[in-house]
Biopython code that builds the backbone (N, CA, C, O; Angstrom):
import numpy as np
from Bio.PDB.StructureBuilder import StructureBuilder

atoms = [
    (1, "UNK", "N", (126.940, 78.428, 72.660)),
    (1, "UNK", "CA", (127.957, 79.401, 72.961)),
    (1, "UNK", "C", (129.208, 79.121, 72.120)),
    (1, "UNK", "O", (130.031, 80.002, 71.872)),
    (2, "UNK", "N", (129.345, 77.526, 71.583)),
    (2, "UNK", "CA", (130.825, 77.033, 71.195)),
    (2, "UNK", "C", (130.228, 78.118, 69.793)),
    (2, "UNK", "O", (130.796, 79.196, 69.624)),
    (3, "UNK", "N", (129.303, 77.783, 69.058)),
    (3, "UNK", "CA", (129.283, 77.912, 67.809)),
    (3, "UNK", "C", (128.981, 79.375, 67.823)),
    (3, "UNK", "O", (128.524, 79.747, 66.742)),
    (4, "UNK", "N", (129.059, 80.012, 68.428)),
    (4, "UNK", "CA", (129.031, 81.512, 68.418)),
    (4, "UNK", "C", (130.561, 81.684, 68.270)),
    (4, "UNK", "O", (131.120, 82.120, 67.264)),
    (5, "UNK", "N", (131.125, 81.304, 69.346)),
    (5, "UNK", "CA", (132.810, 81.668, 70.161)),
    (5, "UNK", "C", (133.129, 80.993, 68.529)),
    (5, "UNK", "O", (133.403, 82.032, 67.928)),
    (6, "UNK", "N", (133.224, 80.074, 67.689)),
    (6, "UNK", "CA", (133.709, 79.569, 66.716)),
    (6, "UNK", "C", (134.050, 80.499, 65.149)),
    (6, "UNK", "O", (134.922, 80.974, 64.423)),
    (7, "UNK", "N", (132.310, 80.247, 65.399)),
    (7, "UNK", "CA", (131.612, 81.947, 64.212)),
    (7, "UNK", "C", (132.598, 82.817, 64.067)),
    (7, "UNK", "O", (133.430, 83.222, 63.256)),
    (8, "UNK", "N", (132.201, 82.958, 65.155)),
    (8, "UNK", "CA", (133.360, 84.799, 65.302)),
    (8, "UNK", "C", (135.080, 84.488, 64.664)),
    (8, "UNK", "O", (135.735, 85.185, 63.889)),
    (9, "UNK", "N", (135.452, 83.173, 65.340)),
    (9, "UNK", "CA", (136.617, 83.090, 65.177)),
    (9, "UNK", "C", (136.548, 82.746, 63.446)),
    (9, "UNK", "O", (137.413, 83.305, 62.772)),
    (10, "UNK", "N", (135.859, 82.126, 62.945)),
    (10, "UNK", "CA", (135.967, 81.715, 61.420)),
    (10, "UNK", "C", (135.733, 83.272, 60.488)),
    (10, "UNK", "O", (136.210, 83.398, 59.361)),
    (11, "UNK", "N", (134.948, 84.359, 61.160)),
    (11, "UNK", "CA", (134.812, 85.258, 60.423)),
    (11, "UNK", "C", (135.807, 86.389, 60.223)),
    (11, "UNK", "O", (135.918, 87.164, 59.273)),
    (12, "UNK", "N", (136.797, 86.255, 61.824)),
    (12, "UNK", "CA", (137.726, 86.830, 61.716)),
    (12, "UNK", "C", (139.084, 86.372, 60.887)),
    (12, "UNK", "O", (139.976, 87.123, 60.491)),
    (13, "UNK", "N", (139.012, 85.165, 60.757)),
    (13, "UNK", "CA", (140.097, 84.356, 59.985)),
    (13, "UNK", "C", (140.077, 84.298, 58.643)),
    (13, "UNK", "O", (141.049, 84.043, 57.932)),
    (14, "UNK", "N", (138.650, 84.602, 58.181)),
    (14, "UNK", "CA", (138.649, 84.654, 56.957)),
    (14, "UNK", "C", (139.110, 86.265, 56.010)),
    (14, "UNK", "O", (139.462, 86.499, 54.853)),
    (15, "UNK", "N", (138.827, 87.236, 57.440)),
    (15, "UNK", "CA", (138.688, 88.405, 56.153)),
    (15, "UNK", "C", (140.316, 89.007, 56.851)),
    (15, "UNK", "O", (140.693, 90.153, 56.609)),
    (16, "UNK", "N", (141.139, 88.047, 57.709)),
    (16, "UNK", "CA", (142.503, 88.453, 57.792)),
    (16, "UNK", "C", (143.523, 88.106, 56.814)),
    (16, "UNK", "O", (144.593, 88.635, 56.512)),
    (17, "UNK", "N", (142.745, 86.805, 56.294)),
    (17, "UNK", "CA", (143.292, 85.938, 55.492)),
    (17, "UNK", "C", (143.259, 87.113, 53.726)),
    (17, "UNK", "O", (144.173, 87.463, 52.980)),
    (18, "UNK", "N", (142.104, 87.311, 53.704)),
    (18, "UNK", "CA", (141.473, 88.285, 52.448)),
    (18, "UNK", "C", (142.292, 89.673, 52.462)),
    (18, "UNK", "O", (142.626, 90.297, 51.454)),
    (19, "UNK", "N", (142.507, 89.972, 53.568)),
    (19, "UNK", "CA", (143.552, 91.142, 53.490)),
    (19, "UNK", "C", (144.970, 91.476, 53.749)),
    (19, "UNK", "O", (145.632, 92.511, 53.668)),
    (20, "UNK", "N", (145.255, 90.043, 54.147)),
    (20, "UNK", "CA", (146.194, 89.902, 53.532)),
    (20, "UNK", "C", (146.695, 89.350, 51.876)),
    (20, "UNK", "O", (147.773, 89.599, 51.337)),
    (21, "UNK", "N", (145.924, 88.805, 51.492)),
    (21, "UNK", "CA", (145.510, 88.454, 50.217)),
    (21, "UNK", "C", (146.002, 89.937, 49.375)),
    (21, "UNK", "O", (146.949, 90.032, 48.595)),
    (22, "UNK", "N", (144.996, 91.092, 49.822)),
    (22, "UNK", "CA", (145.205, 92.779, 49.405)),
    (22, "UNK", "C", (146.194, 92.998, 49.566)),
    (22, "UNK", "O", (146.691, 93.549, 48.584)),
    (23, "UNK", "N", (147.135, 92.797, 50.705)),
    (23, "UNK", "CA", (148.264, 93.283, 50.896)),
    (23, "UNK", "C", (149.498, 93.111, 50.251)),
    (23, "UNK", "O", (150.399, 93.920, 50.029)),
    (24, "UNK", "N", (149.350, 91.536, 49.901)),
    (24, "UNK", "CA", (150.441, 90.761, 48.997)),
    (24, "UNK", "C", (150.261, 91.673, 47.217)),
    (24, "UNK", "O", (151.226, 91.884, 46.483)),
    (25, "UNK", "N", (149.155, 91.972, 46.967)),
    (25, "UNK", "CA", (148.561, 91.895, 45.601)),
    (25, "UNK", "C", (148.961, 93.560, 45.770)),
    (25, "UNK", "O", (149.544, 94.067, 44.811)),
    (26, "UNK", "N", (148.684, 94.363, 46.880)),
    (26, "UNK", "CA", (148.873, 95.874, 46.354)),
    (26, "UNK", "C", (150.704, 95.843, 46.515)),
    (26, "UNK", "O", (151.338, 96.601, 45.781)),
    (27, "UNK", "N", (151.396, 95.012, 47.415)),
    (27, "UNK", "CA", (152.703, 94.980, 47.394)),
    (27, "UNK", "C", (153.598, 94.744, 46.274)),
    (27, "UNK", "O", (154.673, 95.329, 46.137)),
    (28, "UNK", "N", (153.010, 93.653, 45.275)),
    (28, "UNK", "CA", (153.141, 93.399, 44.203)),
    (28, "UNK", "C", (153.519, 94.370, 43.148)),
    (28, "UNK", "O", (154.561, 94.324, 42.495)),
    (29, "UNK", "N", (152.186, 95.618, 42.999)),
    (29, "UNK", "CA", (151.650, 96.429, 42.399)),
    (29, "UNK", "C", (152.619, 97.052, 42.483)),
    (29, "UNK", "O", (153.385, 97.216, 41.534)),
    (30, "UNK", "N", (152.818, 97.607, 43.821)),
    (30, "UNK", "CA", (153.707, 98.480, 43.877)),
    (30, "UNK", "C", (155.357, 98.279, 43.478)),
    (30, "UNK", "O", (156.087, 99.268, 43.403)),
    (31, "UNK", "N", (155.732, 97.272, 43.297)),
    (31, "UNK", "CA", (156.906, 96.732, 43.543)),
    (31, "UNK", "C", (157.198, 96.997, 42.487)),
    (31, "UNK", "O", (158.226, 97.663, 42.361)),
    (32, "UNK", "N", (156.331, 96.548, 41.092)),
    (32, "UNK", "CA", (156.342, 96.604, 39.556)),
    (32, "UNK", "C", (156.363, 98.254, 39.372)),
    (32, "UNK", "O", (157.203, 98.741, 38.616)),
    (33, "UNK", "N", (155.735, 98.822, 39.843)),
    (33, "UNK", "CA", (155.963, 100.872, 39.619)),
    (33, "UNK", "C", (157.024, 100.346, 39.792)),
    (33, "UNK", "O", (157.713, 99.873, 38.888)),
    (34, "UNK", "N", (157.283, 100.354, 40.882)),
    (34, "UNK", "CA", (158.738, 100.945, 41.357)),
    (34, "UNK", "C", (160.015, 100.644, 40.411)),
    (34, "UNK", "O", (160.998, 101.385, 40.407)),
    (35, "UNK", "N", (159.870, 99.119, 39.354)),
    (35, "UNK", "CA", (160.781, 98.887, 38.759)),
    (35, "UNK", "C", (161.077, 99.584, 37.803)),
    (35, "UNK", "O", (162.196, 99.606, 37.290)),
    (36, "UNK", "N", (159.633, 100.565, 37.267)),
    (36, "UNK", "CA", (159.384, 100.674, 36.006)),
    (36, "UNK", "C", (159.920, 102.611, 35.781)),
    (36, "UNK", "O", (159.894, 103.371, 34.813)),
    (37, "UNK", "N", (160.454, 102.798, 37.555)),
    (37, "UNK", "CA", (160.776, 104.447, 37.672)),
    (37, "UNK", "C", (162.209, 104.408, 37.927)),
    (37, "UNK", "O", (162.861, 103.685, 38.680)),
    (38, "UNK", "N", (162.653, 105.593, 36.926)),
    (38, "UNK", "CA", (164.534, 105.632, 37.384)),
    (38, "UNK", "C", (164.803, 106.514, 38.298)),
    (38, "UNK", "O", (165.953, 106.830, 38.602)),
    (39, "UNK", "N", (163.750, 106.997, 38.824)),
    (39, "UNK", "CA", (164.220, 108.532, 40.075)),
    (39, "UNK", "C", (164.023, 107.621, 40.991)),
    (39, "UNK", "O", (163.142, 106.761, 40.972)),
    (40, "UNK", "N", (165.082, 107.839, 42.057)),
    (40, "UNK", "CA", (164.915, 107.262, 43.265)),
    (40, "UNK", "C", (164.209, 108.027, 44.392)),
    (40, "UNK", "O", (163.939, 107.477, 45.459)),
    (41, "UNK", "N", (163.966, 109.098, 44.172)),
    (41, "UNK", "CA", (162.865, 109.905, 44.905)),
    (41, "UNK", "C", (161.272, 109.667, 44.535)),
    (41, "UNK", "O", (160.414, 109.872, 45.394)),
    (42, "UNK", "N", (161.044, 109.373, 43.655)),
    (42, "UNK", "CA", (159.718, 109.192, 43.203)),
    (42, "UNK", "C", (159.473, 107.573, 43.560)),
    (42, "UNK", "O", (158.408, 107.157, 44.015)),
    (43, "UNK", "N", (160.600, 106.758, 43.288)),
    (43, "UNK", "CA", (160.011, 105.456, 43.790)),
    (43, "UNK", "C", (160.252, 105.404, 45.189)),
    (43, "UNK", "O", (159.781, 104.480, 45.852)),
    (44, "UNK", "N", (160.964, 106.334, 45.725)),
    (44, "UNK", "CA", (160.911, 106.223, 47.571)),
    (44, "UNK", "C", (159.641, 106.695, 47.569)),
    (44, "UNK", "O", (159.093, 105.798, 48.208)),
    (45, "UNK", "N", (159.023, 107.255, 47.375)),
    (45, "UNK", "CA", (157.911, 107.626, 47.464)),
    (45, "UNK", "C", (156.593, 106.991, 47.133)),
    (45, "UNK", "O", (155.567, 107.142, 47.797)),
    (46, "UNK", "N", (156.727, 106.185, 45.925)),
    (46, "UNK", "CA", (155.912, 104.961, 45.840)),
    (46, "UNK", "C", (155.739, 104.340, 46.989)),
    (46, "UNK", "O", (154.624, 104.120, 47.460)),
    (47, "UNK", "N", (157.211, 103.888, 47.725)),
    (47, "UNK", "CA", (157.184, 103.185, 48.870)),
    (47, "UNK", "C", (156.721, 103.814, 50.433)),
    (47, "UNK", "O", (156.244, 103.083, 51.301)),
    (48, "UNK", "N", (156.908, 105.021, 50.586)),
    (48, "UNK", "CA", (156.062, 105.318, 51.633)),
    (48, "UNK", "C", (154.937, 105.466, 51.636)),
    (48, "UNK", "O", (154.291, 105.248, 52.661)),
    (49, "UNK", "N", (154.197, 105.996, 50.178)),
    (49, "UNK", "CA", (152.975, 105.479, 50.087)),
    (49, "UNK", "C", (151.911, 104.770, 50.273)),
    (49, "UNK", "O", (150.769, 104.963, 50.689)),
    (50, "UNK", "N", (152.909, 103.371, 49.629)),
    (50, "UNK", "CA", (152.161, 102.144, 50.196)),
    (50, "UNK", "C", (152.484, 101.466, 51.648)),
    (50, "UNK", "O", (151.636, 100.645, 51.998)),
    (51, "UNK", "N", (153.627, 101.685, 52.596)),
    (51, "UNK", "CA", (153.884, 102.188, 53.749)),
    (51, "UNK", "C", (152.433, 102.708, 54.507)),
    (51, "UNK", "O", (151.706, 102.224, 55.373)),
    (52, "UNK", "N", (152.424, 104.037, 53.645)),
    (52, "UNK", "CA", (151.564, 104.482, 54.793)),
    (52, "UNK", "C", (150.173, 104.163, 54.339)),
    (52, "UNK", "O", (149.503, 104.573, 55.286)),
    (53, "UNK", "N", (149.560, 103.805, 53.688)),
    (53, "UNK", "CA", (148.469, 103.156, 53.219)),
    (53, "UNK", "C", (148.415, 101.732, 54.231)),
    (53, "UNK", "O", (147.427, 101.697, 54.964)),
    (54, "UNK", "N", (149.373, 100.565, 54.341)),
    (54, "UNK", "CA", (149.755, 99.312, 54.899)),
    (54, "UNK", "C", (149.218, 99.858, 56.778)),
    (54, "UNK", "O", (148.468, 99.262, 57.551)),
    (55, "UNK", "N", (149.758, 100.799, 56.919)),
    (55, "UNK", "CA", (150.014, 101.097, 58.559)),
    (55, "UNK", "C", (148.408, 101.864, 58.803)),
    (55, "UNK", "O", (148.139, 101.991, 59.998)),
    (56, "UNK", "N", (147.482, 102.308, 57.970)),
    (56, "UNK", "CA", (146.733, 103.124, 58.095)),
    (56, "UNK", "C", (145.425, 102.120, 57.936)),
    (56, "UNK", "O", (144.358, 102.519, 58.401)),
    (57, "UNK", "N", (145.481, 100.852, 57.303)),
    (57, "UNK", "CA", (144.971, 99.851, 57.069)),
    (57, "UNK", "C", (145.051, 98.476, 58.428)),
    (57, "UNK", "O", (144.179, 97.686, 58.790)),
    (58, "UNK", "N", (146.208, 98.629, 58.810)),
    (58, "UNK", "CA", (146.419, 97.557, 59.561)),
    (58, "UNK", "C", (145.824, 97.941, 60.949)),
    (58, "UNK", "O", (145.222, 97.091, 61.606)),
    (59, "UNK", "N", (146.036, 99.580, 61.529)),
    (59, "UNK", "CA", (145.236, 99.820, 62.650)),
    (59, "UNK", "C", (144.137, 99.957, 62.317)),
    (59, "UNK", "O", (143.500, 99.991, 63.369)),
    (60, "UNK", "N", (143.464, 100.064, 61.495)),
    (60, "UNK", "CA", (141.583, 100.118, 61.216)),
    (60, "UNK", "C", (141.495, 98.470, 61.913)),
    (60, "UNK", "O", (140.927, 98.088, 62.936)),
    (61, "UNK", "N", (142.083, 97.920, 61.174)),
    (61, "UNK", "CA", (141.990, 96.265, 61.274)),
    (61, "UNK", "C", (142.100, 95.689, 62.496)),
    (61, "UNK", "O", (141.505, 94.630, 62.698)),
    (62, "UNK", "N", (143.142, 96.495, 63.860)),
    (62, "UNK", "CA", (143.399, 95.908, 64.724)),
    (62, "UNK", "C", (142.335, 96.596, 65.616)),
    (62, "UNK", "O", (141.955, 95.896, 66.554)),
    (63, "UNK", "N", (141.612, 98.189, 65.484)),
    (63, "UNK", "CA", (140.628, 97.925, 66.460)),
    (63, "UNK", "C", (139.293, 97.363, 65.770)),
    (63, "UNK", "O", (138.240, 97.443, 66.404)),
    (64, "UNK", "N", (139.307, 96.907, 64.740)),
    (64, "UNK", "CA", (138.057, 96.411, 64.383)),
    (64, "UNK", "C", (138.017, 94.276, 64.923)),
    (64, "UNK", "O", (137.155, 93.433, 65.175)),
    (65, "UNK", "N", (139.383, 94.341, 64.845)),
    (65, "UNK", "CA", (139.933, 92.976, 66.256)),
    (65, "UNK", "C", (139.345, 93.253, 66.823)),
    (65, "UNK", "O", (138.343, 92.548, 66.942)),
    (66, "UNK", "N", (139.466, 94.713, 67.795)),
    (66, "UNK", "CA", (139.822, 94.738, 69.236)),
    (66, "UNK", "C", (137.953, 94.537, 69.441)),
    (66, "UNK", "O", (137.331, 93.954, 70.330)),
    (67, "UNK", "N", (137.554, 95.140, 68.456)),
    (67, "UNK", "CA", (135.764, 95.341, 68.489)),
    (67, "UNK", "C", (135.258, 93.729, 68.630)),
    (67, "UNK", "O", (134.890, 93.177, 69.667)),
    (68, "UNK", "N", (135.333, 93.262, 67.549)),
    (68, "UNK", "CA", (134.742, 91.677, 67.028)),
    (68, "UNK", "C", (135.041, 91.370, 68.573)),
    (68, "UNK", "O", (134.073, 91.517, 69.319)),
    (69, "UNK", "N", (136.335, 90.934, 69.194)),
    (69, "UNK", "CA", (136.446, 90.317, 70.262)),
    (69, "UNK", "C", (135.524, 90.987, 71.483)),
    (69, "UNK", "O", (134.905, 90.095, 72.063)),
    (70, "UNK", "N", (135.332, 91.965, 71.887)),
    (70, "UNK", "CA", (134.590, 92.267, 73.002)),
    (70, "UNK", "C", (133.245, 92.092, 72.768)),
    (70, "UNK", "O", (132.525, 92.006, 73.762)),
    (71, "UNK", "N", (132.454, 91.977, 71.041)),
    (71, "UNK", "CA", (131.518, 91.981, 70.935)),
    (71, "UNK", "C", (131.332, 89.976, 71.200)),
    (71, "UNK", "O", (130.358, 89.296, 71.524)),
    (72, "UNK", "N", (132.357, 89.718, 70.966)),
    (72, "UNK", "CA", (132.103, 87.980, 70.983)),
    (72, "UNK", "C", (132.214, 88.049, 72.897)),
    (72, "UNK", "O", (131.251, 87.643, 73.547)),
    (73, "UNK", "N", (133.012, 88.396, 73.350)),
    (73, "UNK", "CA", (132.631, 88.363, 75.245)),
    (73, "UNK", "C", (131.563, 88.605, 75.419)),
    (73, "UNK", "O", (130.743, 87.716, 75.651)),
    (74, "UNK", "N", (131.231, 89.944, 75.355)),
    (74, "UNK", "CA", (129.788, 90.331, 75.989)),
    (74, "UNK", "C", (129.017, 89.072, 75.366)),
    (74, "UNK", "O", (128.299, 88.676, 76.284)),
    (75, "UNK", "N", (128.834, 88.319, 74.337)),
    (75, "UNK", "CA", (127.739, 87.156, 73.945)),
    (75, "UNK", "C", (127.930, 86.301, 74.704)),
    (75, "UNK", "O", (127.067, 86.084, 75.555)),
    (76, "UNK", "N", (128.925, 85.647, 74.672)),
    (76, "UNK", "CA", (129.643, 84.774, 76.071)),
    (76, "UNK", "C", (129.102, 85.352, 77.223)),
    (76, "UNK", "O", (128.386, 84.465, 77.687)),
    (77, "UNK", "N", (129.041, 86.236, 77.880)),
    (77, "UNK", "CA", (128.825, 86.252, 79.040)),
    (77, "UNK", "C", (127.454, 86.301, 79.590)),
    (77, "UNK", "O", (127.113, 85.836, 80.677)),
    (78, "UNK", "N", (126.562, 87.021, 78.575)),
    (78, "UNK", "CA", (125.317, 86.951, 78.511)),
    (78, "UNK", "C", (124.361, 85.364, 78.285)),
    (78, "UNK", "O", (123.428, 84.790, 78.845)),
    (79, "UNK", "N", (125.243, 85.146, 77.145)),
    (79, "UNK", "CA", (124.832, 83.140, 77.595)),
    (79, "UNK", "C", (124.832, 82.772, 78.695)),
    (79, "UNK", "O", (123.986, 82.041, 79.209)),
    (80, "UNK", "N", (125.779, 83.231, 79.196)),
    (80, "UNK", "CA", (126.354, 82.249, 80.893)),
    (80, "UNK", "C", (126.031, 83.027, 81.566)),
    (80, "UNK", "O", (126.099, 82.475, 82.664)),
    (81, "UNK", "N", (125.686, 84.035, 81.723)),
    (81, "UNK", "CA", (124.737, 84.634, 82.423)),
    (81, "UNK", "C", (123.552, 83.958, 82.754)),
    (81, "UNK", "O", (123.200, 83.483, 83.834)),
    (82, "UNK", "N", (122.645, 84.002, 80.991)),
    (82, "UNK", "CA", (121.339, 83.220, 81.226)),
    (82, "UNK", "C", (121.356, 81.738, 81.264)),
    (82, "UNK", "O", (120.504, 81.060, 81.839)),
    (83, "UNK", "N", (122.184, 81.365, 80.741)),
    (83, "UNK", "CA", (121.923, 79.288, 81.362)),
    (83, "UNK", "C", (122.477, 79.459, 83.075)),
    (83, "UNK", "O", (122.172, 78.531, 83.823)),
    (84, "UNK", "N", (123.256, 80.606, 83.646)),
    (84, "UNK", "CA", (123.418, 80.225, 85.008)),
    (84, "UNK", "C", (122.231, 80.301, 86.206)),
    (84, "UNK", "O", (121.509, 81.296, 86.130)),
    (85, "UNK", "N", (122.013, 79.553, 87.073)),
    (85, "UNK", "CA", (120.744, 79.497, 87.732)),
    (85, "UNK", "C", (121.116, 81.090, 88.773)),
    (85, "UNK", "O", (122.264, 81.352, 89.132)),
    (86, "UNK", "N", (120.419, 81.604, 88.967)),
    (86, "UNK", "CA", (120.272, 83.161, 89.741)),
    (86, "UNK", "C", (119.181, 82.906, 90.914)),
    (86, "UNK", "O", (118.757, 83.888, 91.523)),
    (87, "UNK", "N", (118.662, 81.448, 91.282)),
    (87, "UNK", "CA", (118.015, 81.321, 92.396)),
    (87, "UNK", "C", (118.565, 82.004, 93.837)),
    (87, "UNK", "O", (117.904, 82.254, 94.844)),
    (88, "UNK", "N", (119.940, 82.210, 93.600)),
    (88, "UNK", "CA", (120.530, 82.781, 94.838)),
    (88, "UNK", "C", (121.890, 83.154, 94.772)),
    (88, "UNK", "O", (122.472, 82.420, 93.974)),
    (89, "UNK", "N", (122.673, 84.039, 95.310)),
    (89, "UNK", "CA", (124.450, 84.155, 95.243)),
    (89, "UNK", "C", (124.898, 83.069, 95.876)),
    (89, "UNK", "O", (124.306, 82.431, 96.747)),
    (90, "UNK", "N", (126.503, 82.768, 95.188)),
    (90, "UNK", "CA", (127.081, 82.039, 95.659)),
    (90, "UNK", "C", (127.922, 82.359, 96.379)),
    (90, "UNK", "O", (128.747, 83.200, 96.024)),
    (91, "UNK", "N", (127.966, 81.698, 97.780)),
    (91, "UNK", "CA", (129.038, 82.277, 98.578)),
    (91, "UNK", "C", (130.324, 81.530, 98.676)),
    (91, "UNK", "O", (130.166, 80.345, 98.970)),
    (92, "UNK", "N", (131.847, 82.006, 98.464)),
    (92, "UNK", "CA", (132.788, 81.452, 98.383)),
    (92, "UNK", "C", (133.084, 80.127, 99.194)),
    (92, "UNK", "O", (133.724, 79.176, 98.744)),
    (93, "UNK", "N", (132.474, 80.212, 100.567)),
    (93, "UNK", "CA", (132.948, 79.232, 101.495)),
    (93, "UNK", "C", (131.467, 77.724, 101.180)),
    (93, "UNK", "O", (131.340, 76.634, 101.739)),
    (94, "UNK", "N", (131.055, 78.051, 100.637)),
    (94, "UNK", "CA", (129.645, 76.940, 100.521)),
    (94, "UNK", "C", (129.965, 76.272, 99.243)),
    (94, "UNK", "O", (130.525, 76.614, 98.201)),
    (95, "UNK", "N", (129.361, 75.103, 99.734)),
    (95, "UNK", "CA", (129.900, 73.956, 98.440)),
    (95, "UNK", "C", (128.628, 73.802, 98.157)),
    (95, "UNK", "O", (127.840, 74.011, 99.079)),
    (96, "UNK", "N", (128.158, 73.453, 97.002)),
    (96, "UNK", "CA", (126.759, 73.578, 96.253)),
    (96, "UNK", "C", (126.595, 72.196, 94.966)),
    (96, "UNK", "O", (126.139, 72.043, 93.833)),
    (97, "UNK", "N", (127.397, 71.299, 96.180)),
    (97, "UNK", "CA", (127.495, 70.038, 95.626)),
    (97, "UNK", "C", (126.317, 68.957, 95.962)),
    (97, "UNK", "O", (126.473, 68.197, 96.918)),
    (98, "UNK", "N", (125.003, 68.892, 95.073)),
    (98, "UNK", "CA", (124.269, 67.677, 95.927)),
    (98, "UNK", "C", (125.357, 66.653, 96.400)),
    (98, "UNK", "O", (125.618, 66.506, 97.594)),
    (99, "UNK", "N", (125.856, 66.088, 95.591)),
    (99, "UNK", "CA", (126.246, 64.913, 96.487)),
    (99, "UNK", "C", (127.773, 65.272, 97.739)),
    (99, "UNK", "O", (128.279, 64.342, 98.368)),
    (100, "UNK", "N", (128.012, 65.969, 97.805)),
    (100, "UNK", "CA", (129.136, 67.255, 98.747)),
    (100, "UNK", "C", (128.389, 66.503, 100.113)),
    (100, "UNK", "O", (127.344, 67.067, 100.437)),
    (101, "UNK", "N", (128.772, 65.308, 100.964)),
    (101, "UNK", "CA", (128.448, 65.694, 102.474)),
    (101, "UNK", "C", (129.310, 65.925, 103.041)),
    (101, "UNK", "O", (130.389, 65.539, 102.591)),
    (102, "UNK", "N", (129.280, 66.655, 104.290)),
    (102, "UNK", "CA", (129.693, 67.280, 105.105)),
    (102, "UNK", "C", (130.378, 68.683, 105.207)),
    (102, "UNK", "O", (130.726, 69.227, 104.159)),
    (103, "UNK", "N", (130.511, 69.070, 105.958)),
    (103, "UNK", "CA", (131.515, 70.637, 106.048)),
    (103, "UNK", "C", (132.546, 71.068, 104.992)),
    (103, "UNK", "O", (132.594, 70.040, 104.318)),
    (104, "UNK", "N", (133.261, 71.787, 104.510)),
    (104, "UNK", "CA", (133.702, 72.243, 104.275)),
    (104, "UNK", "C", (135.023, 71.823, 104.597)),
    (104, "UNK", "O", (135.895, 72.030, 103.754)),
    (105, "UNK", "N", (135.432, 71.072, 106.054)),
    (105, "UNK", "CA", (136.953, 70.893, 106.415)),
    (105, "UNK", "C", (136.864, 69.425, 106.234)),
    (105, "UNK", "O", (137.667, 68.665, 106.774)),
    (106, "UNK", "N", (135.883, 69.020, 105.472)),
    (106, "UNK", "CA", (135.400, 67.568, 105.420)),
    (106, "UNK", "C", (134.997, 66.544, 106.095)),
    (106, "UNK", "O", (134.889, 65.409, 105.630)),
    (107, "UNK", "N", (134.776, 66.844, 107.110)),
    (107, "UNK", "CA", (134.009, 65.967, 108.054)),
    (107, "UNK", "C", (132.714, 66.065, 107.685)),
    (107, "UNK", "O", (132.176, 67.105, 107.307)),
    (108, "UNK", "N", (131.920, 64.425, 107.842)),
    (108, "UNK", "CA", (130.505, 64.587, 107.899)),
    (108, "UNK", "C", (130.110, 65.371, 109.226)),
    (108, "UNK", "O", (130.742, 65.727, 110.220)),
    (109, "UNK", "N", (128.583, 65.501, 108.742)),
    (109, "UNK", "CA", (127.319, 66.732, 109.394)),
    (109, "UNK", "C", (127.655, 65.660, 110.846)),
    (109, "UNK", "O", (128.254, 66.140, 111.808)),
    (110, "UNK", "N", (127.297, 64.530, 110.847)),
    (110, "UNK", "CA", (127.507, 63.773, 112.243)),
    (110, "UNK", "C", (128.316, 64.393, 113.506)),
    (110, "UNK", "O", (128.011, 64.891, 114.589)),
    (111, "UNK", "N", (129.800, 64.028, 112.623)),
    (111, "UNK", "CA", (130.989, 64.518, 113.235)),
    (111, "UNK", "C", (131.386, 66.081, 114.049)),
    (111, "UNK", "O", (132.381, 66.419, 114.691)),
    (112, "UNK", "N", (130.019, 66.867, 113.657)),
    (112, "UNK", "CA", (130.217, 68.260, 114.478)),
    (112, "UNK", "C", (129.968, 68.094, 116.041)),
    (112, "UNK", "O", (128.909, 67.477, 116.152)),
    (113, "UNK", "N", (130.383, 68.322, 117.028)),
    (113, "UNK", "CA", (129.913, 67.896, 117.985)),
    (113, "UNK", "C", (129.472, 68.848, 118.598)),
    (113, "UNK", "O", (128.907, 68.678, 119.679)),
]
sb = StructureBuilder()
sb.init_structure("model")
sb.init_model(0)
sb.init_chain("A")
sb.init_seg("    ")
for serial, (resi, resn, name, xyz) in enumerate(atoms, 1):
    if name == "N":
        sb.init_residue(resn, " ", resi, " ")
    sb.init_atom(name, np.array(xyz, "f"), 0.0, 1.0, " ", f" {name:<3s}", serial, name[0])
structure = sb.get_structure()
């Protein structure tokens, strides 16, 4: 389960890392237009561009987060699902301790009178 829960986390770290990598490199890009234009309308415009390119990119990214993570729960839970024993429900007030003697208010089985 660790190396699943891990996986996920190394695969997400890597391609946040990579796009931000894109982000620095198209910021760059853009930065150099922008030096290279004397209208200040056309390079405002460069800049909302890449603005709205940045914002249109970053929510793809955050539900494709939001995805990876629920797809890494549901695996988690389905593990622990199946390594958990289903011989029977557990009931809140029962202790399911072999070595657990006595009640619940801690007295040994003896001590009930």
């Amino acid at each position: 389960m660790q190396s699943n829960l891990f996986g996920g986390f190394e695969t997400m770290s890597r391609n946040w890392l990579e796009h931000r990598q894109d982000d620095l490199q198209s910021a760059l890009s853009t930065v150099e237009r922008m030096g290279t234009v004397e209208d200040a309308a056309e390079r405002s415009s460069l800049w909302n561009d890449w603005m709205a390119d940045r914002l249109k990119r970053w929510s793809e990214e955050a539900a494709a987060v939001v995805e990876q993570a629920q797809g890494m729960s549901r695996a988690m839970a389905e593990q622990a699902s199946a390594s958990a024993s289903v011989d029977r429900p557990f009931h809140p007030r029962e202790r399911r301790f072999p070595s657990a003697e006595g009640r619940r208010d801690g007295k040994p089985e003896e001590a009930r009178g």
